[in-house]
C-alpha positions as CSV (number, residue, x, y, z in Angstrom):
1,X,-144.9,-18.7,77.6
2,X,-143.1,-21.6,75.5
3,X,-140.5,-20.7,72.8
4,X,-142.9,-21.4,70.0
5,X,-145.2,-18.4,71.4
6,X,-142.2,-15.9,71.7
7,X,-141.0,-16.5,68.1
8,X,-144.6,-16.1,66.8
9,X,-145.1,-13.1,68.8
10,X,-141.7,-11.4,67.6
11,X,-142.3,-12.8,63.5
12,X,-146.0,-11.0,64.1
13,X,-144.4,-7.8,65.6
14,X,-142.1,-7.7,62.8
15,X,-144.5,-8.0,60.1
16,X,-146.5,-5.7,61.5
17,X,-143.8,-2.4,61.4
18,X,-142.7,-3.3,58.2
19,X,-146.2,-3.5,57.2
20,X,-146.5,-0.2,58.6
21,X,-143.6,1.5,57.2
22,X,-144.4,0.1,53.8
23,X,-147.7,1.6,54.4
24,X,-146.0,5.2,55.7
25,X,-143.7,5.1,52.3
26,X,-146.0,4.6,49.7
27,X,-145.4,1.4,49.3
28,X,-149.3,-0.1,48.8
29,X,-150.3,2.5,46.4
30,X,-148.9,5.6,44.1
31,X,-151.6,7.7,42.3
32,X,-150.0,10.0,39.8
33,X,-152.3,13.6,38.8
34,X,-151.3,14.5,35.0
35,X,-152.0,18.0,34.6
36,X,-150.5,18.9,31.0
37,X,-153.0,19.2,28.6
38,X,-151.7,16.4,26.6
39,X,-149.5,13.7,28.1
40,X,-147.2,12.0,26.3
41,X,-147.7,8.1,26.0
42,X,-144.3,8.3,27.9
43,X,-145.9,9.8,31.1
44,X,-149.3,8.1,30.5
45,X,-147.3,4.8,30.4
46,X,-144.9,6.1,33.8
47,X,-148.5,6.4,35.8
48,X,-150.4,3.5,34.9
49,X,-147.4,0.9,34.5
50,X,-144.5,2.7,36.8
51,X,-140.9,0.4,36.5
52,X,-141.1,-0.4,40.5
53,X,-144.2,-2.2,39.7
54,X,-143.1,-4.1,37.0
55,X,-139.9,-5.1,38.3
56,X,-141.9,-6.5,41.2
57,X,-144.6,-8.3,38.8
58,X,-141.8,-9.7,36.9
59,X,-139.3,-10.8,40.2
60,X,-142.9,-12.3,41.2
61,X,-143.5,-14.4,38.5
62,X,-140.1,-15.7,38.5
63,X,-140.8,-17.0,41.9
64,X,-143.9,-18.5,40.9
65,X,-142.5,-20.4,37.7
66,X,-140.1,-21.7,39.7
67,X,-142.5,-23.2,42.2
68,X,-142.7,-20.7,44.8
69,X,-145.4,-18.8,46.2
70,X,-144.7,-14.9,45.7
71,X,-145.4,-13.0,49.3
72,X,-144.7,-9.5,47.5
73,X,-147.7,-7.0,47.8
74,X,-147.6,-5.3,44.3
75,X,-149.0,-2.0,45.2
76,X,-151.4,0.1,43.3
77,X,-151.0,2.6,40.5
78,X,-153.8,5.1,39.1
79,X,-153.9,7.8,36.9
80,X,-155.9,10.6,38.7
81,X,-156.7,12.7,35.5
82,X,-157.5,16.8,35.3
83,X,-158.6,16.3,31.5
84,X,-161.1,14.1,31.7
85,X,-163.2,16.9,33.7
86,X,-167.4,17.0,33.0
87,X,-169.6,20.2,33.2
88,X,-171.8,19.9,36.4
89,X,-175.1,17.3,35.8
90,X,-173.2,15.8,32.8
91,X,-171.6,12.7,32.2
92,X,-170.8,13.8,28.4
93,X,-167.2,13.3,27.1
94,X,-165.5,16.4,26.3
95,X,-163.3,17.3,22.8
96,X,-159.9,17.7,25.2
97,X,-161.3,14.7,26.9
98,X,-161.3,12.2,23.9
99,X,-157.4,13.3,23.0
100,X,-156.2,12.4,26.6
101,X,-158.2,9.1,26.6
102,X,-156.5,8.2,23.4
103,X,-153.4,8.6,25.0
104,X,-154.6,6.4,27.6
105,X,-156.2,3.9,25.9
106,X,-152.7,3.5,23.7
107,X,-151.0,3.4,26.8
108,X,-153.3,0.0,27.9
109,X,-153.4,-1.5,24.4
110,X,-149.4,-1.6,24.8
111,X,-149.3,-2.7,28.2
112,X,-152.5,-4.9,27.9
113,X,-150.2,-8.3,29.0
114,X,-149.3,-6.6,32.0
115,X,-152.2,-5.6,33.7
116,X,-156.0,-8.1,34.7
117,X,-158.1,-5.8,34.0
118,X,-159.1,-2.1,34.8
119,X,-161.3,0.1,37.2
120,X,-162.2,3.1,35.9
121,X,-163.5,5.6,38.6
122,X,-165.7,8.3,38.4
123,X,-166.0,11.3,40.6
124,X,-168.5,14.4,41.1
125,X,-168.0,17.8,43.5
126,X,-170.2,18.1,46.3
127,X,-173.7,19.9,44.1
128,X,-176.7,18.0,44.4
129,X,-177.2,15.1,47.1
130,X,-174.8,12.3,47.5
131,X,-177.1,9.5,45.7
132,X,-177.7,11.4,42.7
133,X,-173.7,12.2,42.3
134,X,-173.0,8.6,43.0
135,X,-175.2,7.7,39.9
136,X,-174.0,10.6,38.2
137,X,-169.7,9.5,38.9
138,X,-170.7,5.8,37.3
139,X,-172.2,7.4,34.6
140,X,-168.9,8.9,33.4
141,X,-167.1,6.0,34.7
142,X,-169.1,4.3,32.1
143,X,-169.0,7.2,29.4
144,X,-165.3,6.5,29.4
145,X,-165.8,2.3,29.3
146,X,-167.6,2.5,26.6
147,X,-165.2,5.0,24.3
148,X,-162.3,2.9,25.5
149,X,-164.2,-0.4,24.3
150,X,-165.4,1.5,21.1
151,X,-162.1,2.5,19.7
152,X,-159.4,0.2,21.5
153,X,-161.7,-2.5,22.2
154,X,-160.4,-2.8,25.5
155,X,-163.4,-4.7,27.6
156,X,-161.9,-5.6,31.0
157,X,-163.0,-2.5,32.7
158,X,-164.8,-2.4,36.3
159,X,-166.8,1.1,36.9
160,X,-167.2,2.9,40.1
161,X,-168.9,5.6,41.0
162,X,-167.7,7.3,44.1
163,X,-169.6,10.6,44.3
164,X,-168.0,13.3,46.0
165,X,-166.4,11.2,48.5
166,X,-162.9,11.7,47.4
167,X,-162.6,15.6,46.3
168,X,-159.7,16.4,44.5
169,X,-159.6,19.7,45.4
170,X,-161.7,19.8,49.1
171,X,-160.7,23.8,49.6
172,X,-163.0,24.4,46.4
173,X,-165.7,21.5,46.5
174,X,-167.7,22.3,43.7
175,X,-164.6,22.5,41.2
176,X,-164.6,21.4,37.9
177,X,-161.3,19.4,38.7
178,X,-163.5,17.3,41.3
179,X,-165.6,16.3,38.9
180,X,-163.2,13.5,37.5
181,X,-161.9,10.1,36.3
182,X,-158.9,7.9,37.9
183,X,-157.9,4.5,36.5
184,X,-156.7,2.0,38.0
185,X,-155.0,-1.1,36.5
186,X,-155.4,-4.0,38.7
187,X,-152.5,-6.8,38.9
């Protein structure tokens, strides 16, 4: 094996472990569950827009206005929410649900520079067959679009609907706290 192949091999190996301990620390994603009634804009603010990330966004487009391509991997935040909850069968927005959201869409309208755009998610327990609660998770994925577009006019928002795939609380599948919304800013 030539020298070229060795120091390909070893600069492979070596992105590949700290690819993997990046992975094993967090480093590609940090979901944050809010379970106070309701948050401050403070902690709405600390989960969607957490400092690490922004230090990195910023150190990144330093780089990049100074002509150089940024190899960072800004990882993922999301807001995993317990008050944005729907009865079973409905994607209708609760009272409770409405104050938290206001929080959150405060939060974005602040930070609306920082961020592309947003993925909301929705989510559903395990009742009923898996099509129908896919439908039924986009529904309130899109519930939640359209009172964030309504009153902060925010309009960069990707749905989801991901059924019961991830439970938030798998030892009790059918609780109200798996039935859900989790946003996501995307860089």
């Amino acid at each position: 094996m030539n020298g070229c192949c060795r120091i390909f091999i070893a600069g492979c190996t070596v992105f590949l472990v700290a690819a993997q301990v990046h992975a094993e620390c967090g480093g590609f994603g940090r979901v944050t569950v809010l379970d106070v009634p309701v948050p401050s804009a403070k902690q709405v603010d600390e989960a969607l827009f957490p400092p690490e990330i922004a230090g990195q966004k910023k150190e990144c487009a330093q780089m990049e206005k100074a002509g150089f391509r940024c190899q960072s991997v800004i990882p993922k935040s999301s807001l995993d929410s317990a008050q944005v909850t729907f009865k079973s069968g409905s994607a209708e927005l609760s009272n409770e649900a409405k104050v938290f959201l206001n929080s959150v869409g405060e939060s974005l309208t602040r930070h609306q520079d920082e961020y592309k755009s947003l993925t909301i998610e929705g989510h559903a327990d395990v009742t009923g067959n898996e099509n129908n609660n896919k439908t039924l998770s986009k529904q309130r994925a899109e519930a939640v679009n359209v009172y964030m577009s309504a009153n902060f006019g925010i309009t960069n928002i990707e749905t989801l609907g991901r059924g019961s795939e991830k439970l938030r609380d798998p030892s009790n599948p059918r609780a109200e706290v798996n039935r859900r919304i989790e946003f996501i800013p995307n860089w």
